[in-house]
Phi, psi and omega in degrees: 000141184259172162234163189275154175246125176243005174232145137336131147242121178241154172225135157308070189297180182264350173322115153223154178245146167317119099277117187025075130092003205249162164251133198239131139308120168305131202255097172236128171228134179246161189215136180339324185229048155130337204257154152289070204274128163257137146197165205258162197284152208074003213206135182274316201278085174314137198250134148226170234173094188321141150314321162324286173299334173294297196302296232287297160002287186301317165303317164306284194311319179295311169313294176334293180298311159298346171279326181258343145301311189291333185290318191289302185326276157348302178303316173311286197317280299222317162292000194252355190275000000 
């Protein structure tokens, strides 16, 4: 079961990344009105990002990726001939 989101919610990921020389943990806050803020911990300067492009994103990379299955697949059958 889900909940409606009516505040910013942030999290820590296990994600980290390099900034000027330090390795930093990844910042994700979703927010009431659609959007995503990435930014790395310690650091004031937020990346945000509609939800909308993130799924659409997401959706393109799975085709692809399933595009490049069927192709290598094809490719197989077609060396065996």
């Amino acid at each position: 079961m889900t909940t409606t989101l009516h505040k910013p919610v942030k999290r820590r990921t296990n994600e980290v990344r390099r900034d000027r020389g330090k390795l930093r943990a990844v910042i994700v806050t979703l927010y009431p009105a659609g959007h995503i803020g990435l930014r790395l911990q310690g650091t004031r300067h937020e990346e945000t990002i509609p939800i909308e492009a993130v799924y659409e994103r997401a959706v393109k990379m799975r085709l692809a990726f399933e595009q490049a299955k069927r192709r290598e697949k094809r490719e197989a059958q077609r060396s065996r001939r």
